[in-house]
TIRO-2110 file (N, C-alpha, C; in Angstrom, 1 decimal):
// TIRO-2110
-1.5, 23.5, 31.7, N, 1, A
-1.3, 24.1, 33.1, CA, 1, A
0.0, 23.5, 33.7, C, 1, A
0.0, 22.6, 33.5, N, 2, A
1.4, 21.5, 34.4, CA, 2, A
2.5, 22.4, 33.6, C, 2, A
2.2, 21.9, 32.2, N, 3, A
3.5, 23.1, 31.1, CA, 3, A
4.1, 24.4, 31.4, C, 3, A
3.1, 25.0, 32.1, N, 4, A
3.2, 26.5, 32.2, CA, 4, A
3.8, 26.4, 33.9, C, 4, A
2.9, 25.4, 34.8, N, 5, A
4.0, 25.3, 36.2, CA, 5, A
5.5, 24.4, 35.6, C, 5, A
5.9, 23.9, 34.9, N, 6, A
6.6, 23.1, 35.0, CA, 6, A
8.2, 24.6, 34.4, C, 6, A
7.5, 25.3, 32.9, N, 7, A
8.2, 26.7, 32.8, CA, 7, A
8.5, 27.9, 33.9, C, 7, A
7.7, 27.2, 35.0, N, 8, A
7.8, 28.8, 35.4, CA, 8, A
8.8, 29.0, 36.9, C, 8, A
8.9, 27.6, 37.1, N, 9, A
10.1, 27.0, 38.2, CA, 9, A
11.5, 26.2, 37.4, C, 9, A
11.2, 26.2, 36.4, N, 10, A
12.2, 25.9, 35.7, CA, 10, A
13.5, 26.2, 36.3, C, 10, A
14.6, 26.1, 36.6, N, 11, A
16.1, 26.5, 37.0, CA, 11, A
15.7, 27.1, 38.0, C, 11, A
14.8, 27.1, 39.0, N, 12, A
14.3, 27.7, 40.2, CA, 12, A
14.9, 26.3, 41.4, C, 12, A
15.8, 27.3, 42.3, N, 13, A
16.3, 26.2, 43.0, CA, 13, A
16.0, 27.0, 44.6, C, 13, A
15.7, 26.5, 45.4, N, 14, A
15.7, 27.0, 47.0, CA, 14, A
16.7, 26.0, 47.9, C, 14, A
17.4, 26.8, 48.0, N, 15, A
18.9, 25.9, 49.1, CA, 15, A
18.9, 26.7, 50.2, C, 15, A
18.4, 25.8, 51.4, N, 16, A
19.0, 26.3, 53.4, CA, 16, A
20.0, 25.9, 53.4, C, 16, A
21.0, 26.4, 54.1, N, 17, A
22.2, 26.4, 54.5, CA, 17, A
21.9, 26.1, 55.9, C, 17, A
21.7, 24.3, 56.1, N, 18, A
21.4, 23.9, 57.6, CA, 18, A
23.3, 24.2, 58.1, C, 18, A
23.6, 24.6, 59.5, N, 19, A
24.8, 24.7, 59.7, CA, 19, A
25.4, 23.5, 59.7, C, 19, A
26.4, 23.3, 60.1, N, 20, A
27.1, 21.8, 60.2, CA, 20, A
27.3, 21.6, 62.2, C, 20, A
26.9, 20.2, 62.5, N, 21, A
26.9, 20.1, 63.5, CA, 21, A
28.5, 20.6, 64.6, C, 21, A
28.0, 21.4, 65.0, N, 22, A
29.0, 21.6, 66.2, CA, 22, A
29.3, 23.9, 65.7, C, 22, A
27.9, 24.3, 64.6, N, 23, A
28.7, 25.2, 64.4, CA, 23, A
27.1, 26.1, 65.1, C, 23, A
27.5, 27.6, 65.3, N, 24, A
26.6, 28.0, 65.9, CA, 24, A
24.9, 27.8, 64.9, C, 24, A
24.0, 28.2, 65.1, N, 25, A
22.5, 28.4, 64.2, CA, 25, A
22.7, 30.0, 63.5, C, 25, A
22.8, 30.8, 64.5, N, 26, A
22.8, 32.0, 64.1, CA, 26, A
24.2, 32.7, 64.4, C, 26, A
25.0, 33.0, 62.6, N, 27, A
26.0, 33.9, 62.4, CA, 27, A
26.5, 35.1, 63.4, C, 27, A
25.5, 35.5, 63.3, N, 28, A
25.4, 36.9, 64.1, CA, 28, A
25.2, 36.9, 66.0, C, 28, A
25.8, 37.3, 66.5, N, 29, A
25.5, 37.1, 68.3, CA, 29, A
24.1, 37.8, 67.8, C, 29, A
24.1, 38.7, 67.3, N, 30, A
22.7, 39.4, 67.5, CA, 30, A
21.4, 39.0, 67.4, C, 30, A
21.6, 37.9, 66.5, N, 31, A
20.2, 37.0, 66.2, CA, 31, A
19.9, 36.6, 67.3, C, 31, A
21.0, 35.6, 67.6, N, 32, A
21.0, 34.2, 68.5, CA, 32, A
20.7, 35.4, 70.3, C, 32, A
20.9, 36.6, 70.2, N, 33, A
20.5, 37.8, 71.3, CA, 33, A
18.9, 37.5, 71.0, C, 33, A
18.6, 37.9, 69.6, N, 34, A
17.0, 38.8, 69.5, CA, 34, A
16.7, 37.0, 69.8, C, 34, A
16.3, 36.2, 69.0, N, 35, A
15.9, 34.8, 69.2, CA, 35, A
15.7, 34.4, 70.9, C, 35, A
16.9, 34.5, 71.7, N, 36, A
16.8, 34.0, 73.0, CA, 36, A
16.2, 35.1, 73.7, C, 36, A
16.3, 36.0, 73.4, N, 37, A
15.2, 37.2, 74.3, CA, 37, A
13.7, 37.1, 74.4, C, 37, A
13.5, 36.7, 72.7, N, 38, A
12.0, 36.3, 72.1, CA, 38, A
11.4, 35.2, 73.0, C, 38, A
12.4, 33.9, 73.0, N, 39, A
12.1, 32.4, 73.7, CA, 39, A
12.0, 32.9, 74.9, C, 39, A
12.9, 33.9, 75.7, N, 40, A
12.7, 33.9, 77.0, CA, 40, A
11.2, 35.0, 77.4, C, 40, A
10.7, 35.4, 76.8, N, 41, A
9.6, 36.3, 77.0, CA, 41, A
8.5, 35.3, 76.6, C, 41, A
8.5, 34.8, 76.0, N, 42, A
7.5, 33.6, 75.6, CA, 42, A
7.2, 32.5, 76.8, C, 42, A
8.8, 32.1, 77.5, N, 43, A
8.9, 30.9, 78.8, CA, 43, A
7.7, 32.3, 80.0, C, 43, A
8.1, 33.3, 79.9, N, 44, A
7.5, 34.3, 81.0, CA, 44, A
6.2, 34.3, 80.6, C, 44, A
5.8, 34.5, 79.4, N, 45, A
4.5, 34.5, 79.2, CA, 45, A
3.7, 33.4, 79.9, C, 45, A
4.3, 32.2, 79.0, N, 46, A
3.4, 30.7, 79.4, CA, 46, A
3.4, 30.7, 80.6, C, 46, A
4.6, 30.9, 81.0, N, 47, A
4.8, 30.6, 83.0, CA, 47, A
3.4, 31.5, 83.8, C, 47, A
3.3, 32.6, 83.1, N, 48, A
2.2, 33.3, 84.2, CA, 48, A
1.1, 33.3, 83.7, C, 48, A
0.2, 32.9, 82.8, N, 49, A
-0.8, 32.0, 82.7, CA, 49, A
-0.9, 30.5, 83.3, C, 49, A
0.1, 30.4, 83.6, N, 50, A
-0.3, 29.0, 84.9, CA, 50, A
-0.2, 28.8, 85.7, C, 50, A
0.3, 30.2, 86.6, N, 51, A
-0.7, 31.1, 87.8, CA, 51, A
-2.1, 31.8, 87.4, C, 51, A
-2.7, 30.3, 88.5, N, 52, A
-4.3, 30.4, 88.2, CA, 52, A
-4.7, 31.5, 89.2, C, 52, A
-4.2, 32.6, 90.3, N, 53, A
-4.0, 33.7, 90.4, CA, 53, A
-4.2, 34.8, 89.9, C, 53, A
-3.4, 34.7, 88.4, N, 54, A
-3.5, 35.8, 87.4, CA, 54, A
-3.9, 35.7, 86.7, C, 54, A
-5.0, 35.0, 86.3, N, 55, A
-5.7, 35.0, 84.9, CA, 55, A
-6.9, 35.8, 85.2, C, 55, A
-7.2, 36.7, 86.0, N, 56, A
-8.0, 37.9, 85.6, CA, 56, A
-7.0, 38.9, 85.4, C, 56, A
-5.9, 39.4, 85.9, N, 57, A
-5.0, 40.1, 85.3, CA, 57, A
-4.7, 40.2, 84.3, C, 57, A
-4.4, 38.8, 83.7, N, 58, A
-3.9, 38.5, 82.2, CA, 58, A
-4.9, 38.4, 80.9, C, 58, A
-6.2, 38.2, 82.0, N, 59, A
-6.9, 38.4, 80.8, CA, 59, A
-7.4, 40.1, 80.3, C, 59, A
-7.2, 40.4, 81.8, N, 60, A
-7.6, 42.2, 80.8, CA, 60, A
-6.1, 43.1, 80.3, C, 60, A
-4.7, 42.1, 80.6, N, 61, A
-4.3, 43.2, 80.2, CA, 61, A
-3.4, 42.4, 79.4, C, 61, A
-2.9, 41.3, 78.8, N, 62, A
-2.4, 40.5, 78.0, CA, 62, A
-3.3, 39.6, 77.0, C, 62, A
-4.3, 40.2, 76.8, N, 63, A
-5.4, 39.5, 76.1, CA, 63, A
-5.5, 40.4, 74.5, C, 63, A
-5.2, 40.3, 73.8, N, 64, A
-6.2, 40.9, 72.4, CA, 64, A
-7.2, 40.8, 72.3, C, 64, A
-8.1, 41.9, 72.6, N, 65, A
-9.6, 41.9, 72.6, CA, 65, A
-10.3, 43.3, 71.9, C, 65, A
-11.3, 43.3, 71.5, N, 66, A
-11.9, 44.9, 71.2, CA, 66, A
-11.9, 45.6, 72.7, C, 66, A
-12.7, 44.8, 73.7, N, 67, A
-13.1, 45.3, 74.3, CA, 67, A
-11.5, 45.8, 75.5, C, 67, A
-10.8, 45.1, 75.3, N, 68, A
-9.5, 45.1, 76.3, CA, 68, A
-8.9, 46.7, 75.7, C, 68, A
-8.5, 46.2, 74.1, N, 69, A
-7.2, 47.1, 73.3, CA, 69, A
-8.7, 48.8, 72.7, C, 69, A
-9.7, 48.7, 72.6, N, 70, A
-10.3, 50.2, 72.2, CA, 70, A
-11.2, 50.6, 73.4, C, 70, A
-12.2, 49.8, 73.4, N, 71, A
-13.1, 50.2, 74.8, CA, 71, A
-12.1, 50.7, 75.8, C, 71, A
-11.3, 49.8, 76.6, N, 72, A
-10.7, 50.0, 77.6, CA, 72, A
-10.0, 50.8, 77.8, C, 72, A
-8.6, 51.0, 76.2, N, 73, A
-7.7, 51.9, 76.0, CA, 73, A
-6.7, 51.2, 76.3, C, 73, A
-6.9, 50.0, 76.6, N, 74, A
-5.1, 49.0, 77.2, CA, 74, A
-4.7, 48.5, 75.6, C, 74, A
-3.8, 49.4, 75.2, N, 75, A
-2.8, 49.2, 73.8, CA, 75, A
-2.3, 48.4, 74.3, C, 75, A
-1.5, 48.2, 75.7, N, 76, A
-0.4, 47.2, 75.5, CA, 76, A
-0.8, 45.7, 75.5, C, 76, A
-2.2, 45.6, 75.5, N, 77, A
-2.8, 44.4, 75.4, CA, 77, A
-2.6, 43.4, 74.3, C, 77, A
-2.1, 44.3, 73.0, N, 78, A
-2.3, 43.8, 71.5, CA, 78, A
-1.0, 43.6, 71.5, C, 78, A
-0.2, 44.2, 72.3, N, 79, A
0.9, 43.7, 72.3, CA, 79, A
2.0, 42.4, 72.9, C, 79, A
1.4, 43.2, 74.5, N, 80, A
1.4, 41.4, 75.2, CA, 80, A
0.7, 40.1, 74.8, C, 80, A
0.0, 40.0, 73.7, N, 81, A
-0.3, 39.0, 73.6, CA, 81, A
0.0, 38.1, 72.4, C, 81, A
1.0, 38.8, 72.1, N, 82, A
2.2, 38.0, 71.2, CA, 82, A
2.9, 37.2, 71.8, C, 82, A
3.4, 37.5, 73.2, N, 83, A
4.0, 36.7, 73.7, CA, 83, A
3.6, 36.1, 75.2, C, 83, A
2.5, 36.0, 75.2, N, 84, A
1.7, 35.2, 76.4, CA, 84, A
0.7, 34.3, 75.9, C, 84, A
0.8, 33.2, 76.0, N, 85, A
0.4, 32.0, 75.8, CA, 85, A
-0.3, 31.3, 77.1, C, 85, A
-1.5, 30.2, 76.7, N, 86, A
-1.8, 29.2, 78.0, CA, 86, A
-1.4, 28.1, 77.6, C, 86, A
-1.3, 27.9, 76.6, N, 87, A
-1.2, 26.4, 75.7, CA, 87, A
-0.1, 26.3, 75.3, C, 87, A
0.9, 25.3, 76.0, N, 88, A
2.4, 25.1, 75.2, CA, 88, A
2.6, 25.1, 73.8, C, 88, A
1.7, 24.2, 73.3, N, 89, A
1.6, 24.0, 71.9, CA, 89, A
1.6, 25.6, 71.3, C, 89, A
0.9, 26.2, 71.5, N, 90, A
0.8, 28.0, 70.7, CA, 90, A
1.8, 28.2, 70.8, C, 90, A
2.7, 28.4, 72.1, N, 91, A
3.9, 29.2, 72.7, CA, 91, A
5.0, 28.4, 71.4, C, 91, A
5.1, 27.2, 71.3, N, 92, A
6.0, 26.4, 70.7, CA, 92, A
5.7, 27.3, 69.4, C, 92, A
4.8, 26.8, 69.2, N, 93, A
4.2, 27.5, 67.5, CA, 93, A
5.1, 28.9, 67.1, C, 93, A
4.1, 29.6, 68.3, N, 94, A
4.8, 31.1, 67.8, CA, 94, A
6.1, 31.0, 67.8, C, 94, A
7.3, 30.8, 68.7, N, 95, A
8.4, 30.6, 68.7, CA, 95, A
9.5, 30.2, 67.7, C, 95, A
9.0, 29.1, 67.3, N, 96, A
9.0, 28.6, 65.7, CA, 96, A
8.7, 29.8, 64.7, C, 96, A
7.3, 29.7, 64.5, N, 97, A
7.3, 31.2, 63.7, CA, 97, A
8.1, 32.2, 63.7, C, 97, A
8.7, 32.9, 65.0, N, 98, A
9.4, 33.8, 65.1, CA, 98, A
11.3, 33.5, 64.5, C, 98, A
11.5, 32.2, 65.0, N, 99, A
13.0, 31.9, 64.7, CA, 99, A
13.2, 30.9, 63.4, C, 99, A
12.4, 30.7, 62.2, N, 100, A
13.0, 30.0, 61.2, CA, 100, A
13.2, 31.6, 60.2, C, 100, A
12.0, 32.8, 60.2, N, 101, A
12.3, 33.5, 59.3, CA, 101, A
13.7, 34.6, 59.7, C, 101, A
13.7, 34.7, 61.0, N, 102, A
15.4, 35.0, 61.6, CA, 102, A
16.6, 34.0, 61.4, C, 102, A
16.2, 33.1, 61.3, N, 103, A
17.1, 32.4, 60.4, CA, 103, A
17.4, 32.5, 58.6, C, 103, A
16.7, 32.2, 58.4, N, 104, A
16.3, 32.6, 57.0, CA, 104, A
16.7, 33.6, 56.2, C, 104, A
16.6, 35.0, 57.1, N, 105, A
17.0, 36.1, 56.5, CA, 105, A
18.5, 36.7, 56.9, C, 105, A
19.0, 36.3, 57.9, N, 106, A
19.9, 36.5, 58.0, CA, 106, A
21.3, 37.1, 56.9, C, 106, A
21.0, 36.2, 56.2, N, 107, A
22.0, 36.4, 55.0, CA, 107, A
21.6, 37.7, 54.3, C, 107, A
20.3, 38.4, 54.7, N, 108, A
19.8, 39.9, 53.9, CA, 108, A
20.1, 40.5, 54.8, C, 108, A
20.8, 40.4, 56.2, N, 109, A
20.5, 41.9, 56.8, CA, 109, A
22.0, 41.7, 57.6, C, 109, A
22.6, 42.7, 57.9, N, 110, A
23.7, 42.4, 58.5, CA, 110, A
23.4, 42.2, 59.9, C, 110, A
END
C-alpha cells in the first residue's frame, strides 16, 4: 500500500505562489473587489447579530431553517445566512474559506 501511495504522487509537486512582501495578494482589482465586498458583508452580518434588538429579525429572516426557507417561503433566508454570523470565530472561518480558494484559482480564470 505505501508502494502504490508512494507511485502514485510520484513527481507530483503542489507550489503557492505566496506573493512577495510589499506586492498586492490578489493580481486582479477584481478579486481583491469580490474578496473585500465578501469581508465587508460578513463585518455587516456579525455587526447585526450583536444588536440584541434584532435577533428576532435575524432569526426569521437570516437564519437557514426548514421552517424559515420552505414553511415560511423566506428563500432569502438560505441565503443571508452565508453571511451573518454571531460568533466571530465562524465569521473568521467562513471568510477564510471564501478567500484562500479566490486566491488559489486565480491563475484559472482571468
Amino acid at each position: 500500500l505505501r508502494l502504490l501511495a508512494r507511485r502514485s504522487f510520484e513527481g507530483a509537486s503542489l507550489r503557492v505562489a505566496v506573493p512577495a512582501p510589499g506586492e498586492p495578494i490578489f493580481r486582479c482589482a477584481g478579486y481583491a473587489r469580490f474578496v473585500g465586498g465578501l469581508c465587508a458583508l460578513h463585518a455587516v452580518g456579525f455587526g447585526l447579530w450583536q444588536v440584541d434588538a434584532l435577533a428576532p429579525a435575524l432569526r426569521a429572516h437570516a437564519q437557514c431553517s426548514w421552517r424559515n426557507v420552505v414553511t415560511e417561503g423566506r428563500w432569502w433566508a438560505a441565503l443571508l445566512a452565508h453571511v451573518s454570523h454571531r460568533e466571530l470565530e465562524h465569521a473568521a472561518t467562513n471568510i477564510v474559506a471564501w478567500m484562500v480558494p479566490v486566491f488559489l484559482l486565480q491563475r484559472l480564470f482571468p
